[in-house]
MIMAR-144448 format. One record per residue (C-alpha): residue in one letter; x, y, z. Coordinates in steps of 0.05 Angstrom, whole numbers, padded with zeros to 5 digits, always signed. Each point is the difference from the previous one (the first is absolute). Example, Ala and Ser with C-alpha at 12.3 -4.5 7.8 and 13.67 -1.06 7.14 Angstrom:
2
a+00246-00090+00156
s+00027+00069-00013
This chain:
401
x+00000+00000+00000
x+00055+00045+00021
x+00038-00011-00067
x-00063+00017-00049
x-00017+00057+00040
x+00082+00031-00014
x-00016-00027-00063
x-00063+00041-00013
x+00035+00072+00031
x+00055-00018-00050
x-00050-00007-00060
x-00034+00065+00024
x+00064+00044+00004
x+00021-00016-00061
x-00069+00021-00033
x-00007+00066+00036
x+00028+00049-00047
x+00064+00039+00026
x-00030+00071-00013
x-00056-00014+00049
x+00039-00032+00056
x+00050+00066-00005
x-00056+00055-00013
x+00018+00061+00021
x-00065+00032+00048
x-00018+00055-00034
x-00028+00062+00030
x-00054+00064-00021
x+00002+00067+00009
x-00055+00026+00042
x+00002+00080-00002
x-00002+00054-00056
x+00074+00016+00014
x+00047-00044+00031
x+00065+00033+00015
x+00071-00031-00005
x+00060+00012+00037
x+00072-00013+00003
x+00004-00019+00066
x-00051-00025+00048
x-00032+00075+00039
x-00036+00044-00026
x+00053+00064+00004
x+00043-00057-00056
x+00005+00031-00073
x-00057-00008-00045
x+00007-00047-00064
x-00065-00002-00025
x-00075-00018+00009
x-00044-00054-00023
x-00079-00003-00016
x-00050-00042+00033
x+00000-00071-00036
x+00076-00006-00004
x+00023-00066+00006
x+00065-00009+00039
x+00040-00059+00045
x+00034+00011+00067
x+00070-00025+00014
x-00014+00030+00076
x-00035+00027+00046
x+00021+00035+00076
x-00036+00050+00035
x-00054+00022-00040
x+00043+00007-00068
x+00010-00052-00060
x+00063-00008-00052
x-00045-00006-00058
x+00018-00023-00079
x-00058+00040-00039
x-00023-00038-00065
x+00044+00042-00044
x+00060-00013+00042
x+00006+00059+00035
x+00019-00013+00077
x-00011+00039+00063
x-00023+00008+00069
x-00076+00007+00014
x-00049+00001+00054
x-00029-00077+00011
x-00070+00021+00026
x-00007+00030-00084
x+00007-00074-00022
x-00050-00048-00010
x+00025-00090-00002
x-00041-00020-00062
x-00003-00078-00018
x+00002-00014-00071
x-00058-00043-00042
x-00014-00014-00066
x-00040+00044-00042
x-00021+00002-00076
x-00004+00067-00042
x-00079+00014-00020
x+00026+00039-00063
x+00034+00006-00059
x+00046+00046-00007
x+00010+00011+00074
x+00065+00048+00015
x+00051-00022+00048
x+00034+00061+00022
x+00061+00017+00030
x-00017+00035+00052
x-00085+00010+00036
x-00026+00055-00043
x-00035+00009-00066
x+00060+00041-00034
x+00050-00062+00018
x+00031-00025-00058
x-00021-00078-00011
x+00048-00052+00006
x-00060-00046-00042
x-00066-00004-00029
x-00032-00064+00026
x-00053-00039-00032
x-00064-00024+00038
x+00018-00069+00032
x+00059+00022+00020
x+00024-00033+00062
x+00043+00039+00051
x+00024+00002+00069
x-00031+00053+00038
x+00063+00025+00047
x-00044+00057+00036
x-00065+00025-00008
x-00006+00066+00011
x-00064+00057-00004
x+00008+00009-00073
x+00057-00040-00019
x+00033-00074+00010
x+00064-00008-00016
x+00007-00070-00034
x+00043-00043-00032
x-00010-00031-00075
x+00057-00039-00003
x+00036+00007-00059
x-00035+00059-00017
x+00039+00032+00068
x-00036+00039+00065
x-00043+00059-00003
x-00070+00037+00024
x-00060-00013-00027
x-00069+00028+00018
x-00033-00044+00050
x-00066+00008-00028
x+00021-00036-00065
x+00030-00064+00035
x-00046-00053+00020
x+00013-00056+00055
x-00048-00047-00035
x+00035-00037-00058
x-00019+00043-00074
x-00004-00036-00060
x+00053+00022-00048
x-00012+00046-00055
x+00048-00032-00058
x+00034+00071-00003
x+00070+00000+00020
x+00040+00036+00057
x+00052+00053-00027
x+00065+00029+00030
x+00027+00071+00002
x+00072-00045-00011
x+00034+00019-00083
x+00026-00055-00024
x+00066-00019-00018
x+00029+00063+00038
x+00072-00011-00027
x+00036+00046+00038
x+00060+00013+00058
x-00021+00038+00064
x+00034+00008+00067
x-00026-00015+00074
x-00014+00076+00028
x-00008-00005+00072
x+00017+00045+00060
x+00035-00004+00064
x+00040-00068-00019
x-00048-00044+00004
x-00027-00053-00048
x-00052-00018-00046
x-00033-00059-00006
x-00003-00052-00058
x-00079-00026+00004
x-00016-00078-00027
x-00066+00048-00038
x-00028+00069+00014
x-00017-00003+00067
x+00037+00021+00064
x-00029-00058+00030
x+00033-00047-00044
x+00058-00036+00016
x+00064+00034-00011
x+00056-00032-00046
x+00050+00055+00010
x+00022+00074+00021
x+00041+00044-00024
x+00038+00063+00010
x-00004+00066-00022
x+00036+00007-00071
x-00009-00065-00017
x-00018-00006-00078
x-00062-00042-00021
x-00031-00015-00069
x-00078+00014-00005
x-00043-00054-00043
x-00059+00037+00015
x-00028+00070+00033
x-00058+00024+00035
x-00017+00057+00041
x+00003-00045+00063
x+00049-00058-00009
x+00058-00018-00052
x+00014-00069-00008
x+00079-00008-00009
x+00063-00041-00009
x+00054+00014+00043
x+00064-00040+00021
x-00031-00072-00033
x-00064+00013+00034
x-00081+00022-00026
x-00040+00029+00042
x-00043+00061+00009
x+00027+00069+00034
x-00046+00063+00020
x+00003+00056-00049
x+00021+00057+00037
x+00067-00029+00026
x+00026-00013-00075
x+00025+00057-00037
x+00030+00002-00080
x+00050+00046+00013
x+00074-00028+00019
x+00011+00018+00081
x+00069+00043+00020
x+00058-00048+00012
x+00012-00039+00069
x+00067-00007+00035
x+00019-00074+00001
x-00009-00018+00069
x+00064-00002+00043
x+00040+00042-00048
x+00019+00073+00012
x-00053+00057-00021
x+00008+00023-00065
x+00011+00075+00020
x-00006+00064-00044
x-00037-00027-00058
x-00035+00071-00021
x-00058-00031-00041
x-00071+00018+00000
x-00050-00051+00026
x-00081+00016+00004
x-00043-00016+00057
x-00043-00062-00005
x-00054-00024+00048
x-00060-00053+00007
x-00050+00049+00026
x+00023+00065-00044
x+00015+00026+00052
x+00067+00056+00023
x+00051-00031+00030
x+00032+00018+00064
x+00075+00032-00002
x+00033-00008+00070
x+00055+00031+00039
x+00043-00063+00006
x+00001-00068-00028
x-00049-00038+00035
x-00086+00008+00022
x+00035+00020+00067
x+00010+00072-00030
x-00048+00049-00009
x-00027+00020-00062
x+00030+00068-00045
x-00043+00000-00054
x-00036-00042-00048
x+00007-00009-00079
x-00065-00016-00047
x-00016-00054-00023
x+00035-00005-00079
x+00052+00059+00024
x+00071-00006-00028
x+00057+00005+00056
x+00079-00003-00002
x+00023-00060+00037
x+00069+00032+00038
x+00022-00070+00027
x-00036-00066-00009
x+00001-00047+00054
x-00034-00071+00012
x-00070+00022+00036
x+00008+00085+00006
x+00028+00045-00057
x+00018+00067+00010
x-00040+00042-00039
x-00010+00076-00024
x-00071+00035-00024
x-00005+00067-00020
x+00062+00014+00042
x-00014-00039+00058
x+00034-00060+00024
x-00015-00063+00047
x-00011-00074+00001
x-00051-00035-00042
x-00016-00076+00007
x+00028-00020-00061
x-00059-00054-00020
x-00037+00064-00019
x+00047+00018-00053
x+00011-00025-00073
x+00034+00018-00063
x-00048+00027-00057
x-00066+00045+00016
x-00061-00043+00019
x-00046+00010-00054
x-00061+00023+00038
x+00034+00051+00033
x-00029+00062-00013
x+00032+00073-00017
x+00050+00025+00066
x+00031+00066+00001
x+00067-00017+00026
x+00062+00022-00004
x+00055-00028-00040
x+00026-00050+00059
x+00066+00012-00025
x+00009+00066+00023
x-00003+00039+00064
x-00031+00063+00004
x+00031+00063+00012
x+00002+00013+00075
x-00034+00069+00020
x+00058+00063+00010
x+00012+00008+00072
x-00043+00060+00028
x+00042+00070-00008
x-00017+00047+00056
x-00006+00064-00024
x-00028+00074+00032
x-00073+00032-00005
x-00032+00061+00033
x-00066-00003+00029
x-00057+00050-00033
x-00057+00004+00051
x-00005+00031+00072
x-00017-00059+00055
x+00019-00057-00036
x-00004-00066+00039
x+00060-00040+00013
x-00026-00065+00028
x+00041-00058+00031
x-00026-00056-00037
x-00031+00004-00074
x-00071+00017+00006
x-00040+00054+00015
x-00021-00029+00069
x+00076-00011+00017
x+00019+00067+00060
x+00053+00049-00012
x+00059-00011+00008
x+00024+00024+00073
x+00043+00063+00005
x-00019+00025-00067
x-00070+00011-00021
x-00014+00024-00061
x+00038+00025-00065
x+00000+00069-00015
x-00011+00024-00073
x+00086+00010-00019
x+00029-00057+00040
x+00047-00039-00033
x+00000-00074+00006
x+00037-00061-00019
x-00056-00059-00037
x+00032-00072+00026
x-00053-00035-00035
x-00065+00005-00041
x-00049-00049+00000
x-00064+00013-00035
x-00031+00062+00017
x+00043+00009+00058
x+00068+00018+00013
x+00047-00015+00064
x+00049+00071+00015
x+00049+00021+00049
x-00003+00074+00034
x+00043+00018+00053
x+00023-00070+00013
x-00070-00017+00004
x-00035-00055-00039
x-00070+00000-00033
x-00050-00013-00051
x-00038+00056-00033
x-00035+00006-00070
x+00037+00005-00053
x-00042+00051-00040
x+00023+00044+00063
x+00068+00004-00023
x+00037+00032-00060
x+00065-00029-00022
């Protein structure tokens, strides 16, 4: 007895597919606008904000706050009481023609058009939208009210993909902050993962959508999101363990997944705080390339730019920047030259501070029409002068050079 019944629990593991025994729990946004964070608090910088019907998985959870991986990919901190568990089922699209969008809103681009009879995995369901799974078709959201848990009789239309065929073409892995991205078995971030890869690594696409690319890369095929490939060549890497490559003086142009500027910081590491930041598609001159920060200048300023951000030729949806050439540093502004003026009114106010609510300044009062005074600085509509030893700010329309 003891034998058939190991026998039988062997016979059922073997039948249960993999992708169910290892499926992810899966989790819906419940509020209009869910923020996310850097860090877990809610003083931590904001990275974005996601709608209500989100769909989103939690690596973990303390206090009150989750590490969440969005459905797009994008990561970050979020408060857990905004998340609702969902448990999937098995649903069948009532339509033809049913859009299977990228994101929960009508002006999503689809990832497919599904025919009626389709059978999908429903992931989350949500107020207006579920996010489901079609298989080879990939992951997306579909209107709840045209999914059906009863089984619908196929149409005899077919399913379509947003995917072009036979892509034919070399891209590069664009991701920030060192990290990696993910080879997928098919288009679905639930799927089990073949392989990841760094940034700068070069792929060739078979076939592109708005969503997913499905690729060959280093012997394997699999399928890689969108938004992490880019066709332009990336700025060179140092080999690791050799020395920086120092002064190059090229120009490089700033990349991102999200569009967005990029931080420039004081010093080579997220420790530092930040200068400045360049837009997205902005060309910069790299000063000295090294293996994880370059040294960079932009319209004559200069810091430390993660160089995964960076790559050699303009992206090609960058749009128009008025920049300077990054070669060249501007012309620093003439020191100040004192010089001598004489007031022209009776009772003219000579305040300690600039402003007129700023006091007079002690021992002197006010300017006579005829006093001579030496202008230390102007700045805007005021200027700082010297009488008698005395310092002050008055008007400058109340002096004559």
């Amino acid at each position: 007895m003891k034998k058939r019944l190991i026998a039988l629990l062997l016979v059922l593991v073997l039948i249960i597919p993999a992708g169910i025994a290892s499926a992810a729990t899966w989790y819906r946004v419940n509020t209009s606008k869910l923020v996310v964070r850097m860090q877990p608090s809610d003083s931590a910088q904001v990275l974005g904000s996601y709608r209500r019907d989100y769909a989103a998985t939690i690596k973990s959870t303390k206090d009150g706050w989750s590490y969440v991986t969005f459905s797009n990919g994008f990561q970050g901190y979020v408060q857990t009481k905004y998340l609702n568990k969902s448990k999937s089922y098995t649903a069948w699209v009532a339509y033809d023609d049913t859009s299977m969008r990228v994101r929960p809103e009508g002006t999503a681009s689809a990832v497919a058009k599904l025919a009626k009879g389709t059978r999908v995995s429903v992931l989350t369901h949500g107020t207006n939208y579920d996010y489901v799974s079609a298989g080879s078709l990939g992951s997306g959201y579909i209107i709840n009210s045209r999914l059906s848990k009863k089984k619908v009789r196929a149409s005899g239309s077919a399913s379509t993909t947003t995917a072009v065929s036979g892509g034919n073409y070399d891209a590069w892995v664009l991701i920030a902050s060192g990290h990696t991205v993910n080879l997928y078995s098919s288009a679905n971030t639930n799927s089990p993962r073949i392989a990841e890869y760094p940034a700068a690594t070069k792929v060739h696409v078979i076939s592109h959508s708005s969503t997913w690319d499905k690729v060959t890369v280093n012997g394997n095929t699999g399928w890689m999101l969108t938004r992490y490939l880019n066709t332009s060549e990336p700025a060179p890497t140092a080999t690791p363990g050799s020395e920086p490559v120092g002064s190059k003086g090229y120009t490089a142009y700033v990349v991102s997944a999200n569009k967005k500027s990029v931080n420039v910081r004081k010093g080579n590491s997220k420790n530092y705080s930040v200068q400045f930041k360049v837009p997205y598609g902005a060309p910069v001159l790299v000063l000295e390339h090294d293996r994880k920060w370059d040294y960079i200048q932009y319209n004559g300023r200069k810091g430390y730019m993660d160089n995964s951000f960076l790559q050699l030729s303009k992206p090609a949806d960058a749009g128009s920047i008025v920049t300077l050439d990054p070669s060249v540093t501007p012309t620093p502004k003439p020191p100040f030259v004192q010089y001598t003026a004489v007031v022209n009114v009776n009772n003219l106010n000579f305040h300690r501070q600039k402003g007129d609510w700023s006091s007079n300044v002690n021992g002197v009062g006010r300017l006579q029409a005829g006093y001579v005074v030496t202008v230390l600085k102007i700045e805007g509509t005021w200027a700082q002068v010297e009488y008698n030893g005395y310092k002050g700010w008055v008007h400058k329309k109340f002096i004559t050079p």
